[in-house]
VMD Tcl script that draws the C-alpha trace (Angstrom):
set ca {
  {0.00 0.00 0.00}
  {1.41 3.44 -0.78}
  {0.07 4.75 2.48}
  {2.42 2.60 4.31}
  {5.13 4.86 6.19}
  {7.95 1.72 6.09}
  {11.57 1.94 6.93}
  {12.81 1.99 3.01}
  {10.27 5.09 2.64}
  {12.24 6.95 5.65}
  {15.31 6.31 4.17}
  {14.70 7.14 1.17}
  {13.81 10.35 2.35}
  {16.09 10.98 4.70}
  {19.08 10.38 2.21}
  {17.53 12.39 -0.56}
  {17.47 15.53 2.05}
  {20.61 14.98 3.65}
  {22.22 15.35 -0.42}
  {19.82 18.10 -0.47}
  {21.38 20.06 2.04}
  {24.81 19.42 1.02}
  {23.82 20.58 -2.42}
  {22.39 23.74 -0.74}
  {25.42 24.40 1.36}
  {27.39 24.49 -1.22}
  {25.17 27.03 -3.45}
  {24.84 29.71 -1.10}
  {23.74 33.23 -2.59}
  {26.16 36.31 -1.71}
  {25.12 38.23 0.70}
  {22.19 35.45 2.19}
  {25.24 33.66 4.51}
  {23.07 34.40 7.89}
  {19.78 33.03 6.46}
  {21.20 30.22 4.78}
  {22.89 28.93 8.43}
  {19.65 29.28 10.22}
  {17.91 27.11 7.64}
  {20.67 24.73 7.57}
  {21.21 24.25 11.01}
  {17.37 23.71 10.73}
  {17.16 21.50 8.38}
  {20.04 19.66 10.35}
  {17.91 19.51 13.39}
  {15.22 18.20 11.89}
  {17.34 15.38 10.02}
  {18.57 14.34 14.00}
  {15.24 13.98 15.30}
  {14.19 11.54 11.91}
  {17.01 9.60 12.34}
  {16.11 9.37 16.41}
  {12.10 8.44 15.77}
  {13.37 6.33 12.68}
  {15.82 4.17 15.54}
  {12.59 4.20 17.84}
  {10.48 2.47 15.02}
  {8.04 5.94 15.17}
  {8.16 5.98 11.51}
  {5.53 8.56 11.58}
  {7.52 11.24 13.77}
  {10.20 10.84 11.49}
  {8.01 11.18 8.02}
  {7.18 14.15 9.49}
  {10.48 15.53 11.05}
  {12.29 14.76 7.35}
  {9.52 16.35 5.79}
  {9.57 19.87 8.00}
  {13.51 19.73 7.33}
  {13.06 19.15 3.39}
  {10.37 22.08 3.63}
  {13.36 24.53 4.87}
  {15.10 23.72 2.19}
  {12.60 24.68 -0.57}
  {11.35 27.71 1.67}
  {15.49 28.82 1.29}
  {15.57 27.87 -2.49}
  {12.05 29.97 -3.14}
  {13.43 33.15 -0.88}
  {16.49 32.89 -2.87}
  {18.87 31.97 -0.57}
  {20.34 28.86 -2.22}
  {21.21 28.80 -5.95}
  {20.11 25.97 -7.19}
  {18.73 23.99 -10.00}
  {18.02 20.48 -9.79}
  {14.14 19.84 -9.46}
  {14.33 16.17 -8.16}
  {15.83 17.52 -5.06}
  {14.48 20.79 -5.13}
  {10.95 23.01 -5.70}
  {12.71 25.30 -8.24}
  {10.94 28.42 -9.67}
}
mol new
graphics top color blue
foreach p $ca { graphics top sphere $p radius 0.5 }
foreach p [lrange $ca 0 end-1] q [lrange $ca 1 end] { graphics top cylinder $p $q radius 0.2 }
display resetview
């Protein structure tokens, strides 16, 4: 069933935002330095407490903590903070 929250799901996403971030880190707009540390260290945050429900077996705490940390990421990318392109990892403009 695709409304299943299982363990592959989780890290699945987990791995595609933790290559999202270091994408984003790396494509950093001039001038947006202070914005872009709050979301990462966000997004970081968020990534810890998925991978602490995911070792709990709360699979649902952790959908939802990768999620929130994902959604800083596009929230940066749509203010313009990061520079970046790819749309698999990304909501681009």
């Amino acid at each position: 069933m695709e409304n299943i929250i299982t363990l592959e799901k989780i890290e699945k996403y987990i791995e595609l935002t933790s290559d999202a971030l270091k994408e984003a880190r790396k494509k950093i707009i001039k001038g947006k330095e202070n914005y872009a540390k709050e979301i990462t260290d966000m997004v970081s945050n968020y990534l810890s407490d998925a991978e602490h429900f995911k070792k709990k077996n709360d699979f649902v705490n952790a959908f939802a903590a990768v999620n929130y940390a994902h959604g800083w990421l596009d929230s940066g990318v749509r203010l313009d903070i990061f520079d970046v392109k790819d749309g698999k990892m990304f909501t681009v403009k």
